[in-house]
N, C-alpha and C positions, 0 to 999 in steps of 0.2 A: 474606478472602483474605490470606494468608502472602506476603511477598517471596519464599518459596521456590517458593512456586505456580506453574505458567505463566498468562501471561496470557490467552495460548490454547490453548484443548485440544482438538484435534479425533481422534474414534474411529472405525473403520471406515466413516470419509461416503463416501456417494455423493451425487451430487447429477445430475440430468437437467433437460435442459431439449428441450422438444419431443417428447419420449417417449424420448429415448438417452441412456445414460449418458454424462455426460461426464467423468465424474470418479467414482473406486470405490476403496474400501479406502484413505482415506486417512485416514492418523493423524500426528499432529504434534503439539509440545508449542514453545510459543513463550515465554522465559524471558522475565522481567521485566528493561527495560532494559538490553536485545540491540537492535539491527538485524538482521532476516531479510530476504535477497535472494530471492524469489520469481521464479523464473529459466523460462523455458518458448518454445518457438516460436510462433508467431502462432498463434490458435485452439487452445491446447493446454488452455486451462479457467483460468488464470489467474485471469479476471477472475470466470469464475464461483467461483470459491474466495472472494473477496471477495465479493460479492452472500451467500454462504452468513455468514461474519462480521458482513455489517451488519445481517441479520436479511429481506431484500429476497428471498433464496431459501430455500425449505424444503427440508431435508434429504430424500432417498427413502429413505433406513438411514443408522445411525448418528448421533452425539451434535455438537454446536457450544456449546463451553464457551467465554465470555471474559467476563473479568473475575471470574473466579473463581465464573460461573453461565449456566445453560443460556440461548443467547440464546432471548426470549420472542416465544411468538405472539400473546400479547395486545397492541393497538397501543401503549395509552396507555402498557407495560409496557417495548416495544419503543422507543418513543421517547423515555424516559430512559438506556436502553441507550448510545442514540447520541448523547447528550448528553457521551458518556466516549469517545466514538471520534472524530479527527478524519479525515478525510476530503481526501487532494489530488487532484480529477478531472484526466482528461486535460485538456479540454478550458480548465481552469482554472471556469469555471461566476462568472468575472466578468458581472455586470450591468452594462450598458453606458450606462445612462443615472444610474448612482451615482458619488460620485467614488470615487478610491481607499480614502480612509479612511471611506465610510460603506459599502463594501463590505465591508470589514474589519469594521467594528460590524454589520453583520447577524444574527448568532447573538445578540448579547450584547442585539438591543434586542427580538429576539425571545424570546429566553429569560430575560432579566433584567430587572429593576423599581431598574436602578441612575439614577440620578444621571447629567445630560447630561454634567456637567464629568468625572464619575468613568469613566465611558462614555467619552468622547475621550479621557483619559491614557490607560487602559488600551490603545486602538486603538491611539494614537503606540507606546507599549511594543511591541505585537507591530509594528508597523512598524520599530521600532529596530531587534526582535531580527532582520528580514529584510533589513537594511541600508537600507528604504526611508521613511524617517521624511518625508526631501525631498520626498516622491511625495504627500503625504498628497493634496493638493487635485486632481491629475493624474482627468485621466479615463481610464479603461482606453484607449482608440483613441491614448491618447498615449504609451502603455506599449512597450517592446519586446519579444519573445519570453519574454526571460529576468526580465526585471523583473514581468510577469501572472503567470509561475509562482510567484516569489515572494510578490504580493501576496496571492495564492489560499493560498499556506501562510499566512501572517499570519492571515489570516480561520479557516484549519481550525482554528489553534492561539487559535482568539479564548475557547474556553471553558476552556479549561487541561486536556483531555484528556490519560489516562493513555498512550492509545493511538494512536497514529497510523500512516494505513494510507496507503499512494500509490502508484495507478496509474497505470504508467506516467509517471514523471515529466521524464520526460525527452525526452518528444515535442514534436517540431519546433524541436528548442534546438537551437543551433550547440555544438561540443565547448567553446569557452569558458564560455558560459553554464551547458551540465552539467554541467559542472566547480563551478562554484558549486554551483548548485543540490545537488547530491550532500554537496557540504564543507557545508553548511546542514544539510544532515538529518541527519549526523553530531557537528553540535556541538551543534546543539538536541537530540536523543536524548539526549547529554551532560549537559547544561548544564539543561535542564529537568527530568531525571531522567523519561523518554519510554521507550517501547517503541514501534518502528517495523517495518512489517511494507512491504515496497519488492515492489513487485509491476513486472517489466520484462523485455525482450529486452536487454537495453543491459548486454553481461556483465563487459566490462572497466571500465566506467564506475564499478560499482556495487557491483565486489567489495570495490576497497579498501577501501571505508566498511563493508561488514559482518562482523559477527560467528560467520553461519551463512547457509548456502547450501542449497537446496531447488531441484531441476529438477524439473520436470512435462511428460511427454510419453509418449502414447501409453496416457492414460485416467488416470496415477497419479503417485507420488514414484516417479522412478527415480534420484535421489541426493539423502543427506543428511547433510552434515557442514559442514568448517570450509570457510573458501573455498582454503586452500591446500590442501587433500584434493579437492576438486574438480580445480581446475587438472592436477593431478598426475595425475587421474584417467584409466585405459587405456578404460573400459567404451566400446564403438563408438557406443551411441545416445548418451550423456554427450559424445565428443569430438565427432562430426558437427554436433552445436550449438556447441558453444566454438567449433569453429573454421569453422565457417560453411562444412560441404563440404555440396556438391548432391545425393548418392546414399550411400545410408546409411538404416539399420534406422527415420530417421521420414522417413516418407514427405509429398511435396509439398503432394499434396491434406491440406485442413485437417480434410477430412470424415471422413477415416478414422485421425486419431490415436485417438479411443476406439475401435477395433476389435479392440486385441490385448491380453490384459494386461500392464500395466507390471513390468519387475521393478525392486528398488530397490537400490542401493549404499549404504553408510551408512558414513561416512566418522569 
């Protein structure tokens, strides 16, 4: 794989879940250490786009390239995959009876034959890079909103993945906390030399930090460019999201976004 390569390729996917398509014709190329905003209304396939990246859904048509190769259906194949993808759930997916810092070493003592002492530096390190080195002994119940979402990035970033993907990161944070949180995944993308793929509703939070912008609504990509080409953008299904109007070309019900096909802008 070339630094010129994307890190992800995806080609006429579709991808269904429950027998409907949720998602159709969708192509994309995600450049090596970029931040892509993954932009969409509630239920618009987001998440399933992700599930299709970490190998958890099969494609119904069309190809899923990252890291420069087709993700694998073989398991044992599939789970060195994601040994190169880091992973921020919403929910943060803290264990509640570890402390902070042996949450954080989780990957590392399941997937590593390192050294206890080499093991703890390395934890403190990703605790540095997320401001919470202090936290190390902290039990998650003692944590607040903004501090879990953190520790949960320390942990994604425990195996030094090329790739980092987060959904929804920005759930149940107060605007100061995603404010952090957001200036984090832009200086780690940096500073690590990262490819981050931000998967959110949270539009204004999440533009500054990125490099390109992708909307999904109504089965497909109906825009994609810079984040200032969006903004600026006239298309009526593109502004009824920006700006949060109630009546407009995507409809309420979540059931019926894949029922029309999407057309796309490309900015």
């Amino acid at each position: 794989m070339t630094d010129a390569s994307p890190i992800v390729r995806l080609r006429q996917l579709r991808l269904d879940r429950g027998g409907r398509a949720v998602l159709r014709d969708i192509d994309l190329d995600v450049a090596r250490g970029s931040v892509v905003a993954v932009l969409g209304p509630s239920g618009s396939g987001k998440s399933t786009l992700l599930s299709a990246l970490t190998g958890e859904l099969e494609p119904t048509a069309g190809t899923v390239e990252v890291l420069g190769r087709p993700v694998p259906r073989v398991q044992r194949e599939l789970l060195e995959l994601r040994k190169s993808i880091g992973v921020l759930l919403q929910g943060n997916g803290l264990l509640t009876d570890l402390t902070v810092a042996e949450n954080v070493g989780l990957p590392l003592r399941t997937h590593t034959d390192l050294p206890p002492a080499v093991l703890r530096r390395l934890v403190l390190m990703k605790l540095h890079a997320v401001g919470l080195q202090a936290a190390a002994e902290a039990m998650p119940r003692e944590l607040s909103g903004g501090m879990a979402r953190r520790v949960a990035l320390a942990r994604a970033l425990a195996l030094d993945p090329p790739l980092m993907i987060y959904d929804e990161p920005l759930t149940g944070l107060d605007p100061i906390a995603s404010g952090v949180v957001m200036s984090l995944v832009r200086r780690l993308n940096d500073t690590l030399g990262l490819t981050s793929i931000v998967v959110t509703h949270h539009v204004h939070e999440t533009l500054p930090i990125a490099d390109h912008a992708i909307v999904i609504a109504s089965g497909g990509i109906v825009f994609s460019g810079t984040p200032v080409a969006l903004q600026a953008s006239t298309d009526p299904l593109v502004r009824q999201f920006l700006d949060g109007q109630p009546d407009g070309p995507i409809p309420f019900d979540n059931r019926t976004f894949a029922g029309a096909p999407a057309r796309q802008e490309t900015a």
